[in-house]
VOZAMAR-336949 format. One record per residue (C-alpha): x, y, z. Coordinates in steps of 0.1 Angstrom, whole numbers, padded with zeros to 4 digits, always signed. Each point is the difference from the previous one (the first is absolute). Layout:
N
XYZ...
//
This chain:
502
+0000+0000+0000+0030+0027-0007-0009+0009-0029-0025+0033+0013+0024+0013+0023+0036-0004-0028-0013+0012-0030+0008+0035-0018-0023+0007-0019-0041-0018+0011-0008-0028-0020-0041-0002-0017-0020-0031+0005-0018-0008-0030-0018-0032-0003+0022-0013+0021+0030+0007-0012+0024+0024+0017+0009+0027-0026+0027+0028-0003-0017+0028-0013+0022+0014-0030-0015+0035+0012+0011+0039-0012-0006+0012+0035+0002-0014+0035-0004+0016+0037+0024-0004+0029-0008-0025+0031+0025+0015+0034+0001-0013+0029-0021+0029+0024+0029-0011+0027+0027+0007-0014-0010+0020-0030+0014-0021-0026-0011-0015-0034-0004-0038+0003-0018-0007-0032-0019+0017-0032-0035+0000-0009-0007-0007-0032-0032+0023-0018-0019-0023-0024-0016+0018-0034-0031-0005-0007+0006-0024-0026+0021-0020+0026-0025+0005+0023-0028-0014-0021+0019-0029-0004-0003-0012+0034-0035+0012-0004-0004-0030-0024+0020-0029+0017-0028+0007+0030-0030-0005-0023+0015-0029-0021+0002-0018+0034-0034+0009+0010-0021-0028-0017+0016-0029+0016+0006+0018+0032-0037+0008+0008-0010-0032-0008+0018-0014+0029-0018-0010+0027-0001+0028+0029+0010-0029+0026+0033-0007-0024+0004+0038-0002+0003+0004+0037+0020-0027+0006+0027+0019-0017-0006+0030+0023+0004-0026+0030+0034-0012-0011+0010+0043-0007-0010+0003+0035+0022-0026+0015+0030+0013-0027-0006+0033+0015+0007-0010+0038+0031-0021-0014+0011+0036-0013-0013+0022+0023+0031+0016+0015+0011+0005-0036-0032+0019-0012+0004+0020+0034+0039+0012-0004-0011+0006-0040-0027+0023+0015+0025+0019+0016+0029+0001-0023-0018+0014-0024-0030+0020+0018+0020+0008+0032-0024-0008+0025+0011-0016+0032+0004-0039+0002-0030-0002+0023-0024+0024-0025+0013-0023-0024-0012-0032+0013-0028+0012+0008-0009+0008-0034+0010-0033-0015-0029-0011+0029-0025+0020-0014+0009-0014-0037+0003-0035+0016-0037+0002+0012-0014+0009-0037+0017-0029-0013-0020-0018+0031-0032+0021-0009+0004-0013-0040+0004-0033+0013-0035-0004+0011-0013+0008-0035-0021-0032-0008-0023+0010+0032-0003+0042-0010-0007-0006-0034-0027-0026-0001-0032+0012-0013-0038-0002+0006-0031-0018-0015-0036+0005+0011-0021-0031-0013-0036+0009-0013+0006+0038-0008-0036-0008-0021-0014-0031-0004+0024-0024-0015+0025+0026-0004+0037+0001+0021+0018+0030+0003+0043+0003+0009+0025+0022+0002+0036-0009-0008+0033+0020+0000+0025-0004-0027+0035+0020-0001-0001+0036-0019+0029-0008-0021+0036+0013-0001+0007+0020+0032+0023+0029+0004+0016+0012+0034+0018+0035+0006+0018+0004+0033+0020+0028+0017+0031-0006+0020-0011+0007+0038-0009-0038+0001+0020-0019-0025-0007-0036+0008-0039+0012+0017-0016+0013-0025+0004-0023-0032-0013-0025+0024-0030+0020+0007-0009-0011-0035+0019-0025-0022-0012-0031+0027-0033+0011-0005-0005+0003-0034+0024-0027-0013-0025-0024+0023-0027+0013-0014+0010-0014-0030+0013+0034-0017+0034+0003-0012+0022+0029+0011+0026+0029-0009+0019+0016+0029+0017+0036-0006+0016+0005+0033+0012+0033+0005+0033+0007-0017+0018+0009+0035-0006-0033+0018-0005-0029-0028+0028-0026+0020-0031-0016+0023-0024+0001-0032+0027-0023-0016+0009-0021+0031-0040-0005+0005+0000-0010-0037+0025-0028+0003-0015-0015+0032-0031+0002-0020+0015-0020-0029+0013-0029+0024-0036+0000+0014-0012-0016-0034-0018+0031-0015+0000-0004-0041+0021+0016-0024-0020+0034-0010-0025+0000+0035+0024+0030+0016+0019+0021-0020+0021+0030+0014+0010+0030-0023+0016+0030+0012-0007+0038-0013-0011+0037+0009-0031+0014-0021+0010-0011-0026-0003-0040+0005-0032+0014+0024-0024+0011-0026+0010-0027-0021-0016-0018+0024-0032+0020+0005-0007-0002-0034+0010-0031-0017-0033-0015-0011+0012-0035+0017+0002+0014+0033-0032-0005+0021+0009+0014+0035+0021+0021+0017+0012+0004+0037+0019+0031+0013+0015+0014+0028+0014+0034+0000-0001+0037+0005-0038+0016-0005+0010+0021-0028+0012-0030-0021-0029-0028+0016-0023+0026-0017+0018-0002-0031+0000-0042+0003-0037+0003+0006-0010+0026-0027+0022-0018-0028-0008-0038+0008-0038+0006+0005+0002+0020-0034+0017-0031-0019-0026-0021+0016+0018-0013+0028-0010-0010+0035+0023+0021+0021+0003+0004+0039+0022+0027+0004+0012+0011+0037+0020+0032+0006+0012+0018+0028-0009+0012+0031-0003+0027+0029-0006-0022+0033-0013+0017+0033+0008-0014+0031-0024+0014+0023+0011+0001+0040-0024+0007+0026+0008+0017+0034-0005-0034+0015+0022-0018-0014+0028-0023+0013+0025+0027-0009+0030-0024+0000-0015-0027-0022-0014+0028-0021+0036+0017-0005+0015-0035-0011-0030-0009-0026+0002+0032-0015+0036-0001-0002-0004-0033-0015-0025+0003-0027+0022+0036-0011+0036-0011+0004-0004-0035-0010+0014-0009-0036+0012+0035+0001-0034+0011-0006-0002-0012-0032-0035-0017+0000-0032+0008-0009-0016-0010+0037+0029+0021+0015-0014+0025+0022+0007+0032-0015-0028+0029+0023-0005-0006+0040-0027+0021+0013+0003+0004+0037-0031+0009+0012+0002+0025+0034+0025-0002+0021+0015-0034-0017+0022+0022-0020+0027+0009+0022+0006-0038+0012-0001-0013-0032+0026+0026-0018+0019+0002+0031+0003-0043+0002+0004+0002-0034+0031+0017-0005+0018-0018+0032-0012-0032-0017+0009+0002-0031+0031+0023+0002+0013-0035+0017-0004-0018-0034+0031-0017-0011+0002+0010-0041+0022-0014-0023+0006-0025-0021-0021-0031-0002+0019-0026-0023+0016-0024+0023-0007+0019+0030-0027-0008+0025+0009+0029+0026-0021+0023-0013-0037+0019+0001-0002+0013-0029+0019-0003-0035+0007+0018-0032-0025+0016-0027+0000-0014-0033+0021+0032-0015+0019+0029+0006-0023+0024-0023-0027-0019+0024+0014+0009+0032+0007+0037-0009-0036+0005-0009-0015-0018+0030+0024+0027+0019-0012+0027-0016-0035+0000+0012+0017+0007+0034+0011+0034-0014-0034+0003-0016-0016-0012+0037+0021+0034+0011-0009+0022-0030-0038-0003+0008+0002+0004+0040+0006-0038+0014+0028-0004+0020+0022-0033-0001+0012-0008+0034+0017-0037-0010+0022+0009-0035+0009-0035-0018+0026+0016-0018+0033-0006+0011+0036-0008-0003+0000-0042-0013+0032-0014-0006+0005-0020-0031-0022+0008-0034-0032-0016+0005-0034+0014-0005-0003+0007+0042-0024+0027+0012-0013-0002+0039-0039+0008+0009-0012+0027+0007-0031+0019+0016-0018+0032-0011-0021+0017+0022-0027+0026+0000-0013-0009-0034-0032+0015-0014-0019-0016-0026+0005+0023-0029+0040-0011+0005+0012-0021-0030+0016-0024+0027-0034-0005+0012-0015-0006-0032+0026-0018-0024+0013-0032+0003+0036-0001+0010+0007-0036+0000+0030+0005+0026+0011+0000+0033-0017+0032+0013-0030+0000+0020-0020+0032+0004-0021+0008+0028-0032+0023+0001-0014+0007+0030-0040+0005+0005-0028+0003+0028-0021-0026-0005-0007-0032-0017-0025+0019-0028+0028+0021-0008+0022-0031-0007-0026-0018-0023-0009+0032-0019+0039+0000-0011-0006-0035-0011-0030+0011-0022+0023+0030-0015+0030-0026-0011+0003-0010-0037+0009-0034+0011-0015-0028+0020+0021-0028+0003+0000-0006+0042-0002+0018+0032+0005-0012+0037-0013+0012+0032+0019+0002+0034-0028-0003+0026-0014-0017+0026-0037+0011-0002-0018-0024-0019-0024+0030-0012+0025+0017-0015+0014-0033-0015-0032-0005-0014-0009+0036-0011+0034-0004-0020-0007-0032-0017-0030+0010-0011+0005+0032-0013+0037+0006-0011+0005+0005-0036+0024-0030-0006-0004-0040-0011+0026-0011+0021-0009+0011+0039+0023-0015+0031-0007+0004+0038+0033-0002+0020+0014-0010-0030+0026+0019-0017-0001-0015-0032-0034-0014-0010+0008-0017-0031-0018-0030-0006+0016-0038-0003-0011-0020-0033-0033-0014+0013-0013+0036-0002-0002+0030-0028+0028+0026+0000-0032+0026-0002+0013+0036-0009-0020+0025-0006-0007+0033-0018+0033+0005-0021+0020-0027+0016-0020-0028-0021-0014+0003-0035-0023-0025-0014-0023-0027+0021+0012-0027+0012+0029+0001+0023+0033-0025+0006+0001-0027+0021-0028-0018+0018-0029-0014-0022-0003+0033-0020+0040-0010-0013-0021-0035-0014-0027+0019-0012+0019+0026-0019+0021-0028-0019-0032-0020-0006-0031+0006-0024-0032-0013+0009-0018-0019-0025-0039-0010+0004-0016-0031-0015-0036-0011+0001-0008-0034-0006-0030-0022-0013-0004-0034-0011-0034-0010-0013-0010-0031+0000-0013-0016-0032-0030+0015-0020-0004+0021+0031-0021+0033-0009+0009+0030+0017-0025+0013+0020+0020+0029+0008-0008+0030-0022+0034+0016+0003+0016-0026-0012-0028-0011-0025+0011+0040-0016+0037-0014-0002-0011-0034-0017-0017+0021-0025
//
């Protein structure tokens, strides 16, 4: 299994063969530790692109034909691959992503338990019959694959969220195109080969690397049925709007703004670790990362106050081969300088910033500390765009109204948490907070695979979500048949279906 982590330049998996892309133009892969190059990303064409496009649907006859039960018995044997490899997808996570060896893990987890969710596709995809809909007449409902399956996913979770999808769909009886993002594609091509050894066909999942190019080849190409995303708003809308319009089924998630809402009663040192938590972990670079805490009354103080002797304790720096830290790199340096400039911005518009991340690091990774604003109003651009970094910034309210009615004036609504322990409040919060994704003591309330990742507002575009039944559903089309069988030289006495005789 050396091959993803030796190569120079990303190999392509087309029906299932490992290719080396004769490409024009390629994109560099560093190391956010140490800030050097460790391999090249090739960027497909579209003709190249459509290629792969084509090994998926020449393998899609045979492949959803197979029996379901044979299909997941392939995603049974990926699973137990995955646990023989599991160290090795972790310390891939973090060589080339930079989080920490435990964020890492835990991510390979989450991807783990879609493999386990896919698993149990004979029992989610079964369908329904009613005997008897009229006289004589059966009705049922059956759901076949949609067809060749595309998947577009960012870096912040490099081995997470392909596995949102391609277990899924390839069960369902699709076949599938990955185009990892061009910054992390080592743990697409590690997940590819222990995908390979599992017994998937030649042509069921293909892997082709590109920018917008290699994209809207696949949002248009007429053999394409579906596409998955996950991604910045601005460019989830552009997934949504251009799929949809080529006819595609698309769910399409984007990013996100999340609240974390802290209640005078709350246990204040708990509260100060959660938060720190769900806005320093993975260097705040996740969609669920809390980005906005509202401290309602006199909860501000404490929490800024245990905020900035908390996490001004962090240990940052590198993360490759080094499990003595907090908190690791970004994934680049143009990344970390504009994460830090929203702290001048903070400034600029009246916040203060009483924990600074940026400091001194030794050596030349991508390292930036966290850092708190205070005082932030909700006009501020740090209260209203999403930074996807490590800097939390803290608005301070009277009341628990006042901290829903900010909810209801955010673009996005992907989740929000509340620090309490009033169950009215709690309740008052899940009911009416404008955001699909709601926690309780919770810092990070994103769902496991058994449930829907449930953004809302412009953090999701389209209908139905990932994960959980609605992942089945959205690789799946339902087909209805009604069924009669007359028996001979019967007359129908039923005048509907006397009209269709006739």
């Amino acid at each position: 299994m050396s091959t993803a982590t030796t190569l120079d330049v990303v190999p392509q998996l087309s029906g299932g063969e490992w290719q080396r892309l004769d490409a024009e133009r390629h994109t560099d892969v560093f190391n956010p530790s140490t800030g050097k190059l460790i391999a090249r990303t090739p960027l497909a064409t579209a003709e190249q692109t459509a290629a792969v496009i084509e090994a998926a649907a020449k393998a899609l006859p045979a492949w959803r034909e197979t029996p379901v039960v044979e299909r997941a018995r392939v995603m049974f044997r990926y699973r137990m691959l995955m646990e023989q490899h599991f160290e090795e997808l972790a310390a891939l996570v973090t060589r080339e992503h930079g989080k920490t060896l435990a964020e890492a893990r835990a991510e390979v987890n989450r991807g783990v338990e879609m493999v386990e969710f896919a698993a149990g596709m004979p029992s989610l995809i079964m369908g329904s019959t009613l005997p008897n809909i009229a006289t004589g007449v059966d009705a049922e409902v059956v759901r076949h694959p949609v067809g060749v399956c595309a998947g577009i996913t960012p870096y912040n979770f490099p081995n997470m969220v392909p596995l949102w999808m391609f277990p899924v769909a390839i069960t369902c009886g699709n076949t599938f195109v990955l185009k990892p993002s061009e910054k992390v594609p080592l743990s697409t091509v590690l997940l590819g080969e222990l995908l390979l050894e599992a017994g998937v066909p030649p042509g069921v999942f293909n892997i082709v690397h590109g920018d917008k190019e290699c994209v809207d080849t696949l949002l248009t190409h007429p053999k394409v049925a579906a596409i998955s995303f996950v991604g910045s708003t601005p460019i989830a809308k552009y997934i949504y709007e251009t799929g949809t319009a080529n006819g595609k089924r698309v769910q399409s998630a984007g990013g996100a703004k999340n609240h974390l809402i802290i209640m005078p009663d709350a246990d204040m040192d708990q509260t100060v670790k959660q938060l720190a938590a769900s806005a320093y972990g993975c260097a705040g670079q996740r969609c669920m990362a809390g980005s906005l805490a509202v401290a309602v009354g006199r909860a501000g103080d404490e929490v800024v106050g245990g905020l900035v002797d908390f996490a001004g304790k962090f240990r940052v720096g590198p993360s490759d081969g080094n499990e003595q830290v907090d908190m690791g790199p970004v994934i680049r340096d143009e990344h970390r300088r504009r994460v830090a400039e929203y702290l001048d911005i903070a400034k600029s518009e009246g916040a203060t910033v009483p924990l600074d991340g940026r400091r001194d690091f030794a050596g030349d990774g991508f390292l930036l500390g966290p850092s708190v604003i205070d005082q932030v109003k909700p006009g501020m651009r740090v209260a209203k765009e999403e930074i996807f970094g490590p800097v939390l910034s803290v608005a301070r309210v009277d009341s628990l109204d006042e901290a829903l009615a900010m909810g209801d004036d955010c673009d996005y609504g992907n989740g929000a948490v509340i620090f309490t322990r009033s169950g009215y409040a709690a309740r008052q919060f899940k009911q009416h907070f404008n955001a699909g994704m709601i926690g309780i003591n919770v810092g990070v309330p994103a769902p496991m695979a058994w449930f829907p990742f449930t953004g809302w507002n412009r953090s999701f575009f389209g209908d139905l979500h990932i994960q959980g039944v609605e992942g089945m559903q959205f690789y799946t089309r339902q087909k209805v048949t009604l069924t009669r069988w007359p028996q001979e030289n019967e007359s129908y006495q039923d005048p509907v279906w006397k009209g269709r005789q006739n």
